[in-house]
N, C-alpha and C positions, 0 to 999 in steps of 0.2 A: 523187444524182449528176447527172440532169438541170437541175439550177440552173449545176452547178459548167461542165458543156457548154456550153450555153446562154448564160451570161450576156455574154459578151464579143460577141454577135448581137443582145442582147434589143431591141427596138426594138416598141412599139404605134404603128401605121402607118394609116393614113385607108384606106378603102376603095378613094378613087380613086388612092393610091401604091399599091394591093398588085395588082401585075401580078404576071405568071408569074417574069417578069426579078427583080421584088424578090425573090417566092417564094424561089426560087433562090439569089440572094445571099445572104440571111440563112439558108437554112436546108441547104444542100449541107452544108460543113464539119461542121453538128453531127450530120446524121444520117450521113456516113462514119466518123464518131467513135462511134456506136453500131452499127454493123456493117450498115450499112442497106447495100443491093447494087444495088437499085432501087430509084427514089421519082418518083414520076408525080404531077401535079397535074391532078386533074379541078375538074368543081364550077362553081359560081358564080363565083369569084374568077379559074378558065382560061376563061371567056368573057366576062369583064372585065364583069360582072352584080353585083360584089360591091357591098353595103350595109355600114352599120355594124356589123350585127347577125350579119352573115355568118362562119358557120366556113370551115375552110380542109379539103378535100377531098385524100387521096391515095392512092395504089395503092402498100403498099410489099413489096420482099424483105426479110427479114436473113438473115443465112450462117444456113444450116441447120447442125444437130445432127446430128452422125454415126450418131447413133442417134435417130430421129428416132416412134417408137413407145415410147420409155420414160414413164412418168408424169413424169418428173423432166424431158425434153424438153419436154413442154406447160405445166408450171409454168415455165419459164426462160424459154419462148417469150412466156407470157402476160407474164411478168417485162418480157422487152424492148420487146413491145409498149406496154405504159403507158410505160415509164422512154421512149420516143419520143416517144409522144403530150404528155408531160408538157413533155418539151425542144424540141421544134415548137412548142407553144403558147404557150412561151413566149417561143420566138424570134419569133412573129409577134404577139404581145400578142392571140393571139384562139383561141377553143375548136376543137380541131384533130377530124377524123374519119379514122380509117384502115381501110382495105380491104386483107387480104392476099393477093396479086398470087395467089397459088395458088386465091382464092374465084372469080376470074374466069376462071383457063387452066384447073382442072381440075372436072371433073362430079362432083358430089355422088353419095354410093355410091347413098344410099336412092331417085333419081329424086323421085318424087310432085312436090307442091307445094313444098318448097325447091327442087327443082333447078326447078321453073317460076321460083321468086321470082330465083333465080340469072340464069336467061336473060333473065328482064325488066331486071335489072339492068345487066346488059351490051349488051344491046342503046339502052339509056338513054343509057349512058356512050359507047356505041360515034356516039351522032348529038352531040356534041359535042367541043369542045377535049381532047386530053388533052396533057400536058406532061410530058417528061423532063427531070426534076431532076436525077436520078445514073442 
């Protein structure tokens, strides 16, 4: 399905075209078309650092599941997650990373060492560009 989204954006773009602006342009329309609610660009490419070799970096929501504790929620979720990554990717002709906006605003149960690895992470993200796509 992600092809079928996608391809009417697809575009492989040079490093020094892929601003936040391009971001954006190619890729708004296809992630509202997969229920995406937010889509943030962090990363190399929102501090205009990107190389050839550089992925593209994002923070996303998609509409939560009314029921959001079923096994059948976290399969459909992990479902939308790729089926995104796969239609970003290829709207940008380049290997895409996604972070779910929830790993950032909400505290891991267990504490220890992930929620340390969590706070380093946002505190990373928090000294650079971040960019609202949707």
């Amino acid at each position: 399905m992600a092809n079928n989204i996608a391809s009417s954006n697809s575009l492989a773009i040079g490093a020094s075209e892929l601003t936040p602006i391009a971001v954006k342009n190619l890729c708004e329309k296809t992630a509202r078309k997969l229920g995406v609610d937010e889509l943030y660009l962090f990363g190399s490419v929102a501090r205009n650092a990107a190389n050839r070799d550089s992925d593209v970096d994002f923070i996303y929501k998609i509409r939560n599941d009314p029921n959001p504790q079923s096994p059948q929620s976290a399969i459909e979720e992990a479902r939308k997650k790729q089926e995104l990554r796969l239609a970003l990717s290829e709207c940008l002709g380049r290997k895409v990373d996604l972070v779910n906006k929830d790993y950032v605003t909400k505290p891991l149960c267990d504490g220890g060492d992930a929620e340390l690895q969590r706070k380093a992470f946002i505190t990373a993200i928090n000294k650079q560009p971040i960019y609202k796509i949707i």
